[in-house]
FIRO-681519 format. One record per residue: residue in one letter; z, x, y of N, C-alpha, C, CB in turn. Coordinates in steps of 0.05 Angstrom, whole numbers, plus 5000, padded with zeros to 4 digits. Glycine has a CB too. Example, Ala and Ser with C-alpha at 12.3 -4.5 7.8 and 13.67 -1.06 7.14 Angstrom:
! residues 2
A515652644886515652464910515652644934518152264911
S514252574955514352734979515752585001511452824988
! end
This chain:
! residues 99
X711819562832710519612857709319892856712419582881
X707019942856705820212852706120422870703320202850
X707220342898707620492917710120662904708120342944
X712220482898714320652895714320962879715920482883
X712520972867711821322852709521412860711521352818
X709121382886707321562905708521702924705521422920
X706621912927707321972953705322102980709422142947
X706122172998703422373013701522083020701222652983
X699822123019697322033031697821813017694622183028
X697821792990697321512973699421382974696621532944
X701821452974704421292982703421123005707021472991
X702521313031702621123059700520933063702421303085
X697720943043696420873036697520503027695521083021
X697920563002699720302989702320233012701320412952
X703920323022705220223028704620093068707220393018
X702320133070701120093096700219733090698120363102
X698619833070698119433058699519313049696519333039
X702519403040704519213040705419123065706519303025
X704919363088706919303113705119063128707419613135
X703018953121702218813139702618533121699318903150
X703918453103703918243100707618253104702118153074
X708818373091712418443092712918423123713518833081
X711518603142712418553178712318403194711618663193
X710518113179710117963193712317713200707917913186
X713017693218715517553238715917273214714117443280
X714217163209714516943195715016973166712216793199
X714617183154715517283126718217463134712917493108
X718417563148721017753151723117473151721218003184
X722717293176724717023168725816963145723616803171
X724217023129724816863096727016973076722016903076
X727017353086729117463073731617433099728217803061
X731417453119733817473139737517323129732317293168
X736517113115739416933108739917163089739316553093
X738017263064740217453048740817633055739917533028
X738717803066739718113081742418203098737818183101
X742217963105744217933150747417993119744017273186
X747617953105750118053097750818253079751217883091
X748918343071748418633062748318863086745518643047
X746618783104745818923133749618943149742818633157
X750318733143752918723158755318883137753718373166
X755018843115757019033096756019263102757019013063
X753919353107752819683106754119793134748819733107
X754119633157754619793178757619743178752919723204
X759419653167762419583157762619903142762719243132
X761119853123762120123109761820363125760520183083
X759020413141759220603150760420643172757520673151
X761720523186764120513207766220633189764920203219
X767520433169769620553167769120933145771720283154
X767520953140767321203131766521503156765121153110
X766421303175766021553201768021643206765021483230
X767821913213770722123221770722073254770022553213
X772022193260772822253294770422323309775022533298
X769222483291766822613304763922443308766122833286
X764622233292762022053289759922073273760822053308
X761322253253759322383230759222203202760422703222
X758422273196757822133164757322383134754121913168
X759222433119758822563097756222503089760722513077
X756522283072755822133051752721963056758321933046
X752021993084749421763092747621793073747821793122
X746621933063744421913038745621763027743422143020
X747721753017748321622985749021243003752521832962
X750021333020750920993036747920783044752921073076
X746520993057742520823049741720803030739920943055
X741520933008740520842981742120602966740721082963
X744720612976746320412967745320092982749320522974
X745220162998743919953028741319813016742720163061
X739020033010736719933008736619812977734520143016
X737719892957737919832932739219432938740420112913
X741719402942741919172950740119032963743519162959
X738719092972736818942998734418872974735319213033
X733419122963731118982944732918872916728219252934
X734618892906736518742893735918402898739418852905
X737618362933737418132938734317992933738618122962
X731118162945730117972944728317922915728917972967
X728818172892727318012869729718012854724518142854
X732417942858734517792837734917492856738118022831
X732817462864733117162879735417072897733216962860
X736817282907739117292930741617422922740017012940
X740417462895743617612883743917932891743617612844
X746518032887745718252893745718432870747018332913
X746218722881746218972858748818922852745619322867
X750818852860753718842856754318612840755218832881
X753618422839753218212821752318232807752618052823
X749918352795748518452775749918662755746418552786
X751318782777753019032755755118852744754819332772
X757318612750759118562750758118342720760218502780
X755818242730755218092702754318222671752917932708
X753118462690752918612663754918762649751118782664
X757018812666759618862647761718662638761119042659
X761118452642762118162632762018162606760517902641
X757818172599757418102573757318322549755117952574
X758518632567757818752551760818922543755318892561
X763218732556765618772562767119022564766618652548
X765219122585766119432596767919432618763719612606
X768319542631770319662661770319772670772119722667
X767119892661766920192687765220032724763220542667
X766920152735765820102768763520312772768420162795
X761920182787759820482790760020562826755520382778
X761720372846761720382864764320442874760520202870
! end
């Protein structure tokens, strides 16, 4: 996707003509069954990582984690980033967690 290593003007540029085909009510439908449980683990995590205060250390690293799954799910065809890691240390018979 060429947007993704833009930025400024030409980022919003490219990513303005993606937004009109991606926003539309009848294409957003299409990802909703995989997202709605990524969307629901994310706000799980970030609950239980809130302090007293209602703060969040970590929110950069907890959105990137969020959005990485989300486009995960829709070009690994519903799978996620977590499944993807888990297979790739299957065949490559490692044990490191990255999460």
């Amino acid at each position: 996707m060429p947007f993704l290593y833009r930025d400024g003007e030409e980022w919003q540029k490219h990513r303005t003509a993606l937004n009109r085909h991606m926003m539309r009510p009848k294409n957003v439908a299409e990802y909703t069954d995989d997202l709605n449980p990524v969307v629901t683990d994310a706000m799980d995590s970030l609950l239980r990582r809130m302090d007293a205060a209602g703060e969040l250390a970590d929110l950069e690293k907890l959105l990137f984690r969020w959005s990485l799954e989300c486009e995960c799910k829709n070009a690994l065809n519903g799978h996620s980033f977590h499944q993807l890691h888990m297979y790739i240390l299957s065949v490559t018979n490692q044990s490191s967690q990255i999460w």
